[in-house]
N, CA, C and O atoms as CSV, one atom per row, in Angstrom:
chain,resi,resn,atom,element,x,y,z
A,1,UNK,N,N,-14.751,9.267,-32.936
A,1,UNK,CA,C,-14.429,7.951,-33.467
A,1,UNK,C,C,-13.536,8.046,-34.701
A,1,UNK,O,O,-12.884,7.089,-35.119
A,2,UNK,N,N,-13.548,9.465,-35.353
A,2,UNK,CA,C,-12.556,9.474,-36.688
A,2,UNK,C,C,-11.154,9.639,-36.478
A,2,UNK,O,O,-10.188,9.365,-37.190
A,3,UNK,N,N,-11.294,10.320,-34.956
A,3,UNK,CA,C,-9.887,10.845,-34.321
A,3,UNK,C,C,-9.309,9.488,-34.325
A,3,UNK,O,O,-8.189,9.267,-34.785
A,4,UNK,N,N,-10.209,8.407,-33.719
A,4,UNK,CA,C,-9.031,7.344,-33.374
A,4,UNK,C,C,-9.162,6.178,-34.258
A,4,UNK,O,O,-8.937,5.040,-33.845
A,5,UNK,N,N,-9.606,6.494,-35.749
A,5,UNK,CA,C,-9.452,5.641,-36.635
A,5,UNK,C,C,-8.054,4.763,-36.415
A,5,UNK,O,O,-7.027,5.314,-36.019
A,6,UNK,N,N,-8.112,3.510,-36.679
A,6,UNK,CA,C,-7.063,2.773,-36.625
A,6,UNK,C,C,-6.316,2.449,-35.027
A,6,UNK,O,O,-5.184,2.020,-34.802
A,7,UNK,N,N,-7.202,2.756,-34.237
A,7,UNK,CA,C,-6.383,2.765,-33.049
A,7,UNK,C,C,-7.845,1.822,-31.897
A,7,UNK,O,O,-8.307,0.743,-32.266
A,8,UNK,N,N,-8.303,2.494,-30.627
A,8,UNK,CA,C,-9.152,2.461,-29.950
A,8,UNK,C,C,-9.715,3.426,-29.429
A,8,UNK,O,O,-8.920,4.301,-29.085
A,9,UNK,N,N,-11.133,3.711,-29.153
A,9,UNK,CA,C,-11.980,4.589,-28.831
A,9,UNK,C,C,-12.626,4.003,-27.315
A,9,UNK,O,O,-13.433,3.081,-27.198
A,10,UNK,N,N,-12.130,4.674,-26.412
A,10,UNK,CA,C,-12.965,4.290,-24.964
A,10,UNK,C,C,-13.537,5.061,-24.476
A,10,UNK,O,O,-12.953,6.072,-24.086
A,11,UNK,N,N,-15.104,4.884,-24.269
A,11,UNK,CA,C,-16.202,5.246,-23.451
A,11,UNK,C,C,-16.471,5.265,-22.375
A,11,UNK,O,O,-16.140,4.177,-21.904
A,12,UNK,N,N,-17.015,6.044,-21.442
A,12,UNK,CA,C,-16.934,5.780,-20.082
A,12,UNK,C,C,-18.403,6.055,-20.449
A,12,UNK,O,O,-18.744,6.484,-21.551
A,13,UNK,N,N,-19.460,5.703,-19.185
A,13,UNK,CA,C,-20.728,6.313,-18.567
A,13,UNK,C,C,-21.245,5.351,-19.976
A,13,UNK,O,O,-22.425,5.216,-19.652
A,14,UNK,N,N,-21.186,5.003,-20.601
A,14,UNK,CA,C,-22.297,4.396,-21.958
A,14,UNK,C,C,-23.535,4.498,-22.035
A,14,UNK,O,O,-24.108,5.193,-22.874
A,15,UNK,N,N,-24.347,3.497,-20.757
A,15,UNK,CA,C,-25.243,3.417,-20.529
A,15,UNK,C,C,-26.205,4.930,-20.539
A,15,UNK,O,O,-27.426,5.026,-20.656
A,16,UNK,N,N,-25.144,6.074,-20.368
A,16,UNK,CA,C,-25.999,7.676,-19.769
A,16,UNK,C,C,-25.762,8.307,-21.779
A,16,UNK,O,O,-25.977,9.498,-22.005
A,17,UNK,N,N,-25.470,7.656,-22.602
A,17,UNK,CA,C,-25.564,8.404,-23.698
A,17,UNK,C,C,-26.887,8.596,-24.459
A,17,UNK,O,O,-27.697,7.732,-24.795
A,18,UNK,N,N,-26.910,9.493,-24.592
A,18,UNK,CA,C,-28.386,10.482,-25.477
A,18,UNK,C,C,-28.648,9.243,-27.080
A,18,UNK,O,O,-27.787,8.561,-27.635
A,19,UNK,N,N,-29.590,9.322,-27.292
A,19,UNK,CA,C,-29.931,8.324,-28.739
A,19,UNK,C,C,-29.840,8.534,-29.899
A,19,UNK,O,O,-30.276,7.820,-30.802
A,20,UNK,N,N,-29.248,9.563,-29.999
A,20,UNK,CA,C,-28.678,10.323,-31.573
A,20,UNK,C,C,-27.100,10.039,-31.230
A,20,UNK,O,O,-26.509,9.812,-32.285
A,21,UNK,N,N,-26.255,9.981,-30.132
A,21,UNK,CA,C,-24.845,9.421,-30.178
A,21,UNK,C,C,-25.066,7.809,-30.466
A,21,UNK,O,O,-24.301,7.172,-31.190
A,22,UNK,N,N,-26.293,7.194,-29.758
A,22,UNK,CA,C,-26.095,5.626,-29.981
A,22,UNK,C,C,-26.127,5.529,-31.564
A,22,UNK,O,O,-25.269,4.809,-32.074
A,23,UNK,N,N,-26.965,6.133,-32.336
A,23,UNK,CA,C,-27.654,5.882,-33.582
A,23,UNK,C,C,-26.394,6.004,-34.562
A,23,UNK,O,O,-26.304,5.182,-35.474
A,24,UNK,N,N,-25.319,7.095,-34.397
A,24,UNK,CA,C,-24.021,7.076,-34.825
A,24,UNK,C,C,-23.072,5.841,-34.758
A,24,UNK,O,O,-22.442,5.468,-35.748
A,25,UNK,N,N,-22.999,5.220,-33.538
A,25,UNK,CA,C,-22.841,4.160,-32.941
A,25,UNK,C,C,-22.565,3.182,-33.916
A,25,UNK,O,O,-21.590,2.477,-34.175
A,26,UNK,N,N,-24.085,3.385,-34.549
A,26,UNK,CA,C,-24.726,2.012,-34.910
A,26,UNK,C,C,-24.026,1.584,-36.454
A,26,UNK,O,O,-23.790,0.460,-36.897
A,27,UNK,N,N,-23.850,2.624,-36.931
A,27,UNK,CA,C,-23.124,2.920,-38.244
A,27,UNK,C,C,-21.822,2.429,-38.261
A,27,UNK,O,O,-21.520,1.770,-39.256
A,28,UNK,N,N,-20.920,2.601,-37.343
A,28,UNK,CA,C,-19.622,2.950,-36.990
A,28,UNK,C,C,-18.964,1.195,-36.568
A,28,UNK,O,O,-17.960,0.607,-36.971
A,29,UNK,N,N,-19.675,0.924,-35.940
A,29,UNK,CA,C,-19.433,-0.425,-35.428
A,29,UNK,C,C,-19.938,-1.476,-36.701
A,29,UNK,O,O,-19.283,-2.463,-37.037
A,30,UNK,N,N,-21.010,-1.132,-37.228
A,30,UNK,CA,C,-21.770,-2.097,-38.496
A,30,UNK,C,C,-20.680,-1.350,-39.834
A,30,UNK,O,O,-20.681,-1.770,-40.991
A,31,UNK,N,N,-20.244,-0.766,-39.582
A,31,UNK,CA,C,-19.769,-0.261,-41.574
A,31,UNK,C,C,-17.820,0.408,-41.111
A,31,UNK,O,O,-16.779,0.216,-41.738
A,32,UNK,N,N,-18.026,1.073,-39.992
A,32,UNK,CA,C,-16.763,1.320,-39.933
A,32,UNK,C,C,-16.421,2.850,-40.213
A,32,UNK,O,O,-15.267,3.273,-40.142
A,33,UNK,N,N,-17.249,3.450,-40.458
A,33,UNK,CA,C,-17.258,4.446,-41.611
A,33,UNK,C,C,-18.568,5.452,-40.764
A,33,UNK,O,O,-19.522,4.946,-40.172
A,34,UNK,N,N,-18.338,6.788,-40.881
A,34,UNK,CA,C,-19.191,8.075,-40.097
A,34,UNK,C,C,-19.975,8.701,-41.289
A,34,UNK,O,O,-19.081,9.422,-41.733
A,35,UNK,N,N,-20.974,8.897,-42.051
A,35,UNK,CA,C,-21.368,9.827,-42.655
A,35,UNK,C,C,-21.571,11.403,-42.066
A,35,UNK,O,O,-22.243,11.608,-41.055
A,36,UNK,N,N,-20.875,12.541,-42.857
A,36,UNK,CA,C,-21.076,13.440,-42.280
A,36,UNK,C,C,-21.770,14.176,-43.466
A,36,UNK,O,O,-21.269,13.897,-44.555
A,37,UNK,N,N,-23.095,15.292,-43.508
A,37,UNK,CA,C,-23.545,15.869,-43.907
A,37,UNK,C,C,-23.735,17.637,-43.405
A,37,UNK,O,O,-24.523,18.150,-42.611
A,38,UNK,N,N,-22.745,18.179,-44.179
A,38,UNK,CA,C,-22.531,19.722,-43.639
A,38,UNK,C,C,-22.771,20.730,-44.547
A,38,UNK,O,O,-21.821,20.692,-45.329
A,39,UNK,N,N,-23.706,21.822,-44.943
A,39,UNK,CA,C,-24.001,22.864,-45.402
A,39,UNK,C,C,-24.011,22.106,-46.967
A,39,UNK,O,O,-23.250,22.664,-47.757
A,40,UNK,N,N,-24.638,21.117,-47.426
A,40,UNK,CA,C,-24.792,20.278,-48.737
A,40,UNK,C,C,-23.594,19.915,-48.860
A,40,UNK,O,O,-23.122,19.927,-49.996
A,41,UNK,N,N,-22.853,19.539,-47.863
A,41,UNK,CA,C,-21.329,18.317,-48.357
A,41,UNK,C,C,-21.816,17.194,-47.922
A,41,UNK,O,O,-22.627,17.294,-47.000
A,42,UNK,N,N,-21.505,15.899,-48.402
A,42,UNK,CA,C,-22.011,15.009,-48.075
A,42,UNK,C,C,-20.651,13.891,-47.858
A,42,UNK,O,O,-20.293,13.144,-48.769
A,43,UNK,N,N,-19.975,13.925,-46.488
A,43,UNK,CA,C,-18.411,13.184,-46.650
A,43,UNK,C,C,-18.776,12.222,-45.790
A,43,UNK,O,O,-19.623,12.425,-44.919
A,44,UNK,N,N,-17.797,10.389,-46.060
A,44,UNK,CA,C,-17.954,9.479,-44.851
A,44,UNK,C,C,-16.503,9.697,-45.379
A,44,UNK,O,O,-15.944,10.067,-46.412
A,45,UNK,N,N,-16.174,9.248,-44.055
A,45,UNK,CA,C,-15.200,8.935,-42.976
A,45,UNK,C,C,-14.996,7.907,-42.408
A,45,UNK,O,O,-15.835,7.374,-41.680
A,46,UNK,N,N,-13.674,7.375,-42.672
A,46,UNK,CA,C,-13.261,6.392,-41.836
A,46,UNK,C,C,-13.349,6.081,-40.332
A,46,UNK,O,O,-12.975,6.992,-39.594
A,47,UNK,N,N,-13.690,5.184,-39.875
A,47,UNK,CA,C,-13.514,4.900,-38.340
A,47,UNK,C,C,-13.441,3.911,-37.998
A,47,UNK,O,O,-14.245,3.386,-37.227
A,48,UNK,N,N,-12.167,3.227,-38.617
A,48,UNK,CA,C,-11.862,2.241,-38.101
A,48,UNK,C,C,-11.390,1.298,-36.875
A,48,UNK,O,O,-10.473,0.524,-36.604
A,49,UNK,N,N,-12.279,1.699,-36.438
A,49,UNK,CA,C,-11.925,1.733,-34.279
A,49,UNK,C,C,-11.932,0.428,-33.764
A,49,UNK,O,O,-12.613,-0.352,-34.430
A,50,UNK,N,N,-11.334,-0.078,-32.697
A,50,UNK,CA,C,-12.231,-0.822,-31.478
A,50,UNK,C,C,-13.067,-0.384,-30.326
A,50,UNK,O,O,-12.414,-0.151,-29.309
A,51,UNK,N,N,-14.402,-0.208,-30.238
A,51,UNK,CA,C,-14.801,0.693,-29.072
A,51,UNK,C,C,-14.684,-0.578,-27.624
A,51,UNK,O,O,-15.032,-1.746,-27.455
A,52,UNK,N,N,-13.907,0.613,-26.719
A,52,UNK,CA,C,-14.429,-0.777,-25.523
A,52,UNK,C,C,-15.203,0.493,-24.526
A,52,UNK,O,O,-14.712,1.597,-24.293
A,53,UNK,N,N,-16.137,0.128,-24.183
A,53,UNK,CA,C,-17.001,0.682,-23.372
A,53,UNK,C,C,-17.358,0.242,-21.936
A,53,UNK,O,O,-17.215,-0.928,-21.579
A,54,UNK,N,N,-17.812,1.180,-21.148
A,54,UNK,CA,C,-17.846,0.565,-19.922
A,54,UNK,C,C,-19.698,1.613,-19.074
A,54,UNK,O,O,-20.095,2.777,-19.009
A,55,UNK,N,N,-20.121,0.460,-18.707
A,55,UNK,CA,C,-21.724,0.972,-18.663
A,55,UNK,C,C,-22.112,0.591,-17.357
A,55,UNK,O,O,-21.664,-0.461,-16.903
A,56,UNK,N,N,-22.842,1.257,-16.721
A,56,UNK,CA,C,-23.326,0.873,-15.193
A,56,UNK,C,C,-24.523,0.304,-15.168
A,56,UNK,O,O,-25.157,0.602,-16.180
A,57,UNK,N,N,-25.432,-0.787,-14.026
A,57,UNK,CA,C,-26.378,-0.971,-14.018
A,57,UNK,C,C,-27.622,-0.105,-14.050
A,57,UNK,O,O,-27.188,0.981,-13.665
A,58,UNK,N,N,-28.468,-0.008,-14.204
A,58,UNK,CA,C,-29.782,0.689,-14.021
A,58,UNK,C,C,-29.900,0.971,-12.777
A,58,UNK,O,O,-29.824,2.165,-12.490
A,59,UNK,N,N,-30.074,0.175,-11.890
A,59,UNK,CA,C,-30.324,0.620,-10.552
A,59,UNK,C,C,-29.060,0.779,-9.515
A,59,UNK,O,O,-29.032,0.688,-8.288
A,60,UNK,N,N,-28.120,1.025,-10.385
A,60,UNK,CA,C,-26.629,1.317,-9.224
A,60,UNK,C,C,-26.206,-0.269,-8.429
A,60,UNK,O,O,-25.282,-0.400,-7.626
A,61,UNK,N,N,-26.988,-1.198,-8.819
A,61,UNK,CA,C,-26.968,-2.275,-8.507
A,61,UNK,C,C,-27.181,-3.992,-9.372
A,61,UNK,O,O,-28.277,-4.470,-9.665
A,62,UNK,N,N,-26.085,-4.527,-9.583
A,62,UNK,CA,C,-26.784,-5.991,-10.020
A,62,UNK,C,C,-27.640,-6.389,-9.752
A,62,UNK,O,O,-27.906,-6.530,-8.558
A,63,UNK,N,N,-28.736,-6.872,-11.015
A,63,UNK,CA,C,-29.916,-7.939,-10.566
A,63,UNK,C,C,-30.026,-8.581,-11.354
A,63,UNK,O,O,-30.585,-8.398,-12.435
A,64,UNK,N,N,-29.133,-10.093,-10.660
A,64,UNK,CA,C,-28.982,-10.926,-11.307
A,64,UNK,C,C,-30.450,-11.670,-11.964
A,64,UNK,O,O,-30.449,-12.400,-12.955
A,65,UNK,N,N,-31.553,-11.330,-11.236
A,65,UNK,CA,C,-32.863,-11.616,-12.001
A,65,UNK,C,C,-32.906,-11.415,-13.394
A,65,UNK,O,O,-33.296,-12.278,-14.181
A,66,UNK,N,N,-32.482,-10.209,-13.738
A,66,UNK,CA,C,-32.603,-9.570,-15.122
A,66,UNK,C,C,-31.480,-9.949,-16.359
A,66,UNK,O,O,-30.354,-10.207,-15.934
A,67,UNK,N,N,-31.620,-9.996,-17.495
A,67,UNK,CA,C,-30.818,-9.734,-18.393
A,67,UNK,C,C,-29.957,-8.916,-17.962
A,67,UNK,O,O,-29.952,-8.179,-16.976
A,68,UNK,N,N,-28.742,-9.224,-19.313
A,68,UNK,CA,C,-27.760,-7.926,-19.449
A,68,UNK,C,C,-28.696,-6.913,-20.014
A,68,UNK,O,O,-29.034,-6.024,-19.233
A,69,UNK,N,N,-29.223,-6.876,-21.332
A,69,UNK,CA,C,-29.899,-5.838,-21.584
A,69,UNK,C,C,-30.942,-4.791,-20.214
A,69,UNK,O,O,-30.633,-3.663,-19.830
A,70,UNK,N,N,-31.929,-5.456,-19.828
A,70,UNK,CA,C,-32.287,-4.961,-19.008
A,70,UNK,C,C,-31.475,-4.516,-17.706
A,70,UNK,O,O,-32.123,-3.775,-16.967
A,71,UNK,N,N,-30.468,-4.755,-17.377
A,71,UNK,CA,C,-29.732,-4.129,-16.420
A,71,UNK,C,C,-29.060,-2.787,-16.787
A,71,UNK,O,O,-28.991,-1.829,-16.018
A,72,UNK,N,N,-28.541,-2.823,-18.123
A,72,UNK,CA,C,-27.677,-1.804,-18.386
A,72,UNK,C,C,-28.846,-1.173,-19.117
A,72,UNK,O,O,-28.787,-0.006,-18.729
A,73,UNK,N,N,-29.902,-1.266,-19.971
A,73,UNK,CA,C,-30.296,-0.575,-20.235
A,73,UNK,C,C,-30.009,0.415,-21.786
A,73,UNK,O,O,-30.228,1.595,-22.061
A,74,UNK,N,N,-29.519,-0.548,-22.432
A,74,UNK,CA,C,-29.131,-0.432,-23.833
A,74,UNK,C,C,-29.622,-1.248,-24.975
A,74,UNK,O,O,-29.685,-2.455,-24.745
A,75,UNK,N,N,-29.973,-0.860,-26.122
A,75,UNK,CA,C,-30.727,-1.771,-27.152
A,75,UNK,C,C,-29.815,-2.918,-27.483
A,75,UNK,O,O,-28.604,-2.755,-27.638
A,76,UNK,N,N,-30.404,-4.060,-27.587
A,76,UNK,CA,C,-29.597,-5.034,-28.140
A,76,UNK,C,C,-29.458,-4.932,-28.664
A,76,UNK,O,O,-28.375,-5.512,-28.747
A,77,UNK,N,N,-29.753,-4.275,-30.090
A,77,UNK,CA,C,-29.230,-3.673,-31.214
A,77,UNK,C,C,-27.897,-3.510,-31.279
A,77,UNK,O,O,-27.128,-4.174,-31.974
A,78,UNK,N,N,-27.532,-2.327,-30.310
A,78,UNK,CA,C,-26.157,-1.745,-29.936
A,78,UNK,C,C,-25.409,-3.146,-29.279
A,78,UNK,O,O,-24.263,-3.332,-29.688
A,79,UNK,N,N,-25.887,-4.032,-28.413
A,79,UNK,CA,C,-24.913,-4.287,-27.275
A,79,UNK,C,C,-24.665,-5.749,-28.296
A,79,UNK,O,O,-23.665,-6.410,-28.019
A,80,UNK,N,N,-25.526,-6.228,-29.413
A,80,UNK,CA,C,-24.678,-7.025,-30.284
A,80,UNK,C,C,-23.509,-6.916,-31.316
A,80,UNK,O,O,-22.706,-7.814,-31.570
A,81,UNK,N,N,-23.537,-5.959,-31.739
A,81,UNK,CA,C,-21.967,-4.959,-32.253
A,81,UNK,C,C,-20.855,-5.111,-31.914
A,81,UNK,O,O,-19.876,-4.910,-32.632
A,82,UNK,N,N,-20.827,-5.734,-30.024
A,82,UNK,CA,C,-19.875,-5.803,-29.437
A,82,UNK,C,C,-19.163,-7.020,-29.615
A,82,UNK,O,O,-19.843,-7.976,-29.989
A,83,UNK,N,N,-18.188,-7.166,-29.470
A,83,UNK,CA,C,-18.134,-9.066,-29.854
A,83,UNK,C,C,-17.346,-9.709,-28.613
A,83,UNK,O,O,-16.981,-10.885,-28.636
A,84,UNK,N,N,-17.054,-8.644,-27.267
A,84,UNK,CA,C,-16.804,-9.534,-26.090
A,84,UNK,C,C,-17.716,-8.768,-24.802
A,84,UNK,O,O,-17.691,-7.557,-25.023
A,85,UNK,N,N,-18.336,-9.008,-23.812
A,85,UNK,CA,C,-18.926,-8.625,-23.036
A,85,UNK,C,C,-18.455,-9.155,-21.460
A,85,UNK,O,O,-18.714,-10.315,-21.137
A,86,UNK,N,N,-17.752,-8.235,-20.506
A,86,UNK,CA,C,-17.606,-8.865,-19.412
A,86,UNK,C,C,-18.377,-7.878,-18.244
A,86,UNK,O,O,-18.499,-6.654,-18.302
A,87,UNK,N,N,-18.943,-8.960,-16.974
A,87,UNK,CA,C,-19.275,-8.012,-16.371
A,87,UNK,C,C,-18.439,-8.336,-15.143
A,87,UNK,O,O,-18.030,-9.404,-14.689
A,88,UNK,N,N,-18.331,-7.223,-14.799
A,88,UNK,CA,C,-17.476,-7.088,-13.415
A,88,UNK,C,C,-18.330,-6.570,-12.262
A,88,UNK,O,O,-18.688,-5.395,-12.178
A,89,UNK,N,N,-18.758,-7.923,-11.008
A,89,UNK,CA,C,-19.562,-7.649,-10.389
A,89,UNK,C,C,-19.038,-7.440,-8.761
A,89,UNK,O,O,-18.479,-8.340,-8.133
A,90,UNK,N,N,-19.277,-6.319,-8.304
A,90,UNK,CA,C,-18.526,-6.003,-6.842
A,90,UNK,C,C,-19.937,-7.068,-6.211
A,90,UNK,O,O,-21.095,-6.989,-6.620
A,91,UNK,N,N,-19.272,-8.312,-4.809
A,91,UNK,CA,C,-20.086,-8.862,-4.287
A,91,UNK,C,C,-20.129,-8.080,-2.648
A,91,UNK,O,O,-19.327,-8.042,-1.714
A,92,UNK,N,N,-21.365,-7.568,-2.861
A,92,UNK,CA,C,-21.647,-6.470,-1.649
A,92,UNK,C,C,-21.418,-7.465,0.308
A,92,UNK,O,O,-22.186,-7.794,1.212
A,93,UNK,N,N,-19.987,-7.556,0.054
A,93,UNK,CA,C,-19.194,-8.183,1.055
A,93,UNK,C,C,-18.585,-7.101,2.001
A,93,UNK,O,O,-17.814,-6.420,1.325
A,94,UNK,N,N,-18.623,-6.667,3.300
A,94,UNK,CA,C,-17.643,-5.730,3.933
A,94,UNK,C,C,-16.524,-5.894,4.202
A,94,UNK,O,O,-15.678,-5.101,4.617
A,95,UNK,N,N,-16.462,-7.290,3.898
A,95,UNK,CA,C,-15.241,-8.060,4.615
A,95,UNK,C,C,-14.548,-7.692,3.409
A,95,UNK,O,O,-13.622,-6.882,3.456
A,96,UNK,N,N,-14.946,-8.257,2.268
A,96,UNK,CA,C,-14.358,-8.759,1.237
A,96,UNK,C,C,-13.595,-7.066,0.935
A,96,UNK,O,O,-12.376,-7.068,0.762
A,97,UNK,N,N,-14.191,-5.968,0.894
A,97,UNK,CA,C,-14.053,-4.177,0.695
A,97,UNK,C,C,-13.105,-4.373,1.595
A,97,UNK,O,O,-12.028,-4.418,1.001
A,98,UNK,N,N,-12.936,-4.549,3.045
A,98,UNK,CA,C,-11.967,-3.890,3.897
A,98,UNK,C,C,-10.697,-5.066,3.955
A,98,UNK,O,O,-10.041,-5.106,4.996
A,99,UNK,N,N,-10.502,-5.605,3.323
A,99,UNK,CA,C,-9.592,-6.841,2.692
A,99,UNK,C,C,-9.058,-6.326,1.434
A,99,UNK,O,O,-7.837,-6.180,1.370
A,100,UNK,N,N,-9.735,-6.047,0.487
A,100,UNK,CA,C,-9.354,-5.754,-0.889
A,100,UNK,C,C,-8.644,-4.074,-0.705
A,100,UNK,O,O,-7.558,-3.889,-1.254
A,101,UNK,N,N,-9.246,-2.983,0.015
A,101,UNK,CA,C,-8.962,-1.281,0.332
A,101,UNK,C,C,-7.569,-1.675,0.921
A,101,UNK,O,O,-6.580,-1.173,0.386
A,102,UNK,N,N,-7.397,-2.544,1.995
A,102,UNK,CA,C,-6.038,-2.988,3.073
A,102,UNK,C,C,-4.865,-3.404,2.006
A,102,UNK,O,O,-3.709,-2.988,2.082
A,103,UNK,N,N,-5.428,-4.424,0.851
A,103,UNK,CA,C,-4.112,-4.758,0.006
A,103,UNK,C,C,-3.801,-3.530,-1.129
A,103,UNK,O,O,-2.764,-3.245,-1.727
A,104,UNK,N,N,-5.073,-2.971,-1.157
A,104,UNK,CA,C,-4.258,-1.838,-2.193
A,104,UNK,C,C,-3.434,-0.661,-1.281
A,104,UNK,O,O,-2.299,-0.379,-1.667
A,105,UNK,N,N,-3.880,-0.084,-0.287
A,105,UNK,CA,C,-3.115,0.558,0.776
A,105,UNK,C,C,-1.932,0.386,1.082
A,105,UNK,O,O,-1.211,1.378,1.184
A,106,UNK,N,N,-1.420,-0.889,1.307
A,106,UNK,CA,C,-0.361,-1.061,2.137
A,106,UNK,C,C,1.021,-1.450,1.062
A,106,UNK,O,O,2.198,-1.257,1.367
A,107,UNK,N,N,0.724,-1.806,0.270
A,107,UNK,CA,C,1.992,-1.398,-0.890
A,107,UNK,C,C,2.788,-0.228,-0.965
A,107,UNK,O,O,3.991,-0.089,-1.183
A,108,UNK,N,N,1.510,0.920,-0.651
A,108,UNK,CA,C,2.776,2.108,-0.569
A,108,UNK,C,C,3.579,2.447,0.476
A,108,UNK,O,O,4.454,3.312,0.511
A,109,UNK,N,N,3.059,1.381,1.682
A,109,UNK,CA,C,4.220,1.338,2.972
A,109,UNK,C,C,5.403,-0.111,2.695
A,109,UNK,O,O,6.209,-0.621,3.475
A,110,UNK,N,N,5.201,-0.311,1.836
A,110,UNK,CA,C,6.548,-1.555,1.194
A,110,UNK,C,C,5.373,-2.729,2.108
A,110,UNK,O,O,6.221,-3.524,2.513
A,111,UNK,N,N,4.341,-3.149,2.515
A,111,UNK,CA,C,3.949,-4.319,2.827
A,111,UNK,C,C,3.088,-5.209,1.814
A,111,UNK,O,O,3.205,-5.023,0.603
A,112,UNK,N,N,2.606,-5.748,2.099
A,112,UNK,CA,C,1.405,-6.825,1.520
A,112,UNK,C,C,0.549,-7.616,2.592
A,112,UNK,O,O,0.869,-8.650,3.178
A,113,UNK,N,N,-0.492,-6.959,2.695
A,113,UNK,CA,C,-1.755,-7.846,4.107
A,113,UNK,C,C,-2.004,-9.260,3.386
A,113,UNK,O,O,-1.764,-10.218,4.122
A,114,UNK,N,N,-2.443,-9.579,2.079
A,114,UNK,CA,C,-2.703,-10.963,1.913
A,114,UNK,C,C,-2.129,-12.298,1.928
A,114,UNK,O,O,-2.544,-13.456,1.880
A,115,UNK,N,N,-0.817,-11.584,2.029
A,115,UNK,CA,C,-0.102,-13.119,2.096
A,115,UNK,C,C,0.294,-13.289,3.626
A,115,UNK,O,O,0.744,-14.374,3.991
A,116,UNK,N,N,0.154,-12.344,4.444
A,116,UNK,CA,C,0.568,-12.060,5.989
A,116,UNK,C,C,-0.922,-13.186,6.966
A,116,UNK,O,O,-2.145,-13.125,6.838
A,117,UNK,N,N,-0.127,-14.007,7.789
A,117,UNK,CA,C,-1.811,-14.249,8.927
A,117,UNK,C,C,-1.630,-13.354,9.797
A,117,UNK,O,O,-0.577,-12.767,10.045
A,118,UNK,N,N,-3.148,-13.162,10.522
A,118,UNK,CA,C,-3.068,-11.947,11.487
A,118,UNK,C,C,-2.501,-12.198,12.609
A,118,UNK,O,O,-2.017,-13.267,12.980
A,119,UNK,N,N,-2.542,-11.460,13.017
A,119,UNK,CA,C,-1.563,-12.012,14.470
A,119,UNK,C,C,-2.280,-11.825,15.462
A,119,UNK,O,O,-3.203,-11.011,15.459
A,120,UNK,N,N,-1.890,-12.723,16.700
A,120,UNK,CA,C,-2.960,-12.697,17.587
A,120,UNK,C,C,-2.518,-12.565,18.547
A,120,UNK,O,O,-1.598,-13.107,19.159
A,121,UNK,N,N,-3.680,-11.235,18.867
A,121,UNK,CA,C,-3.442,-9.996,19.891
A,121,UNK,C,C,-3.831,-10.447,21.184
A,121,UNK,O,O,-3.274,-9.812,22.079
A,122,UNK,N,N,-4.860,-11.628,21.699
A,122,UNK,CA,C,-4.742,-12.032,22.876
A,122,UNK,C,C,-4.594,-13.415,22.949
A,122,UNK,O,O,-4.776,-14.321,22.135
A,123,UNK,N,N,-4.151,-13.364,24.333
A,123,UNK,CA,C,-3.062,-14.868,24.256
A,123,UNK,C,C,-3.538,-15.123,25.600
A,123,UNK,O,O,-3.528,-14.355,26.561
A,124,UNK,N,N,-4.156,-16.882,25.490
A,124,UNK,CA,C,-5.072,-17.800,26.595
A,124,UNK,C,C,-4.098,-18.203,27.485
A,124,UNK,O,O,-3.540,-19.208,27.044
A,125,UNK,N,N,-3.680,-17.870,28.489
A,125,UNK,CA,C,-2.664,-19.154,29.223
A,125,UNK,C,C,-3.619,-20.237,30.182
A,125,UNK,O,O,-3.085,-21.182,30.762
């Protein structure tokens, strides 16, 4: 986080971090600033960051029953620090997957499936 003082710091996996990285966290986002304590030096450090983070559900799955907290599985402590929260929810559609895989695919053959209707392969006389 000191490396990217003044810039942005991005996290992947969040939710899988150990509780002595969150507890750093907690400092960093509330003050801005790292205390480091090494062989009786006692230095803080700037860290003037934006963290944007990105965290998976608990059960590999949305449940919309539950809180955010309880889904991801992070102290509110931490997840109020943040000051925008989006969740991005895949809707467990097959259609919707083999629709969405088809338009990213076919760009690299110069086409586009979504704006195309399908064409129809048998014909009533």
């Amino acid at each position: 986080l000191v490396l990217a003082d003044n810039g942005v710091c991005c996290i992947d996996e969040f939710d899988k971090m150990d509780d002595s990285t969150r507890a750093v966290l907690h400092e960093v986002m509330e003050q801005q600033t790292l205390s480091i304590a090494k062989a009786g030096i006692i230095c803080t450090l700037n860290a003037r960051t934006s963290v944007l983070a990105a965290a998976n559900p608990c059960d590999s799955s949305w449940n919309a029953k539950r809180t955010i907290v309880d889904n991801i599985n992070l102290p509110h402590t931490l997840l109020s620090r943040f000051d925008l929260i989006f969740l991005m929810l895949d809707p467990q559609d097959e259609n919707h997957d083999r629709r969405l895989g088809t338009h990213f695919s076919f760009p690299c053959f110069g086409e586009t499936v979504l704006e195309k209707e399908p064409e129809v392969l048998i014909v009533t006389y």
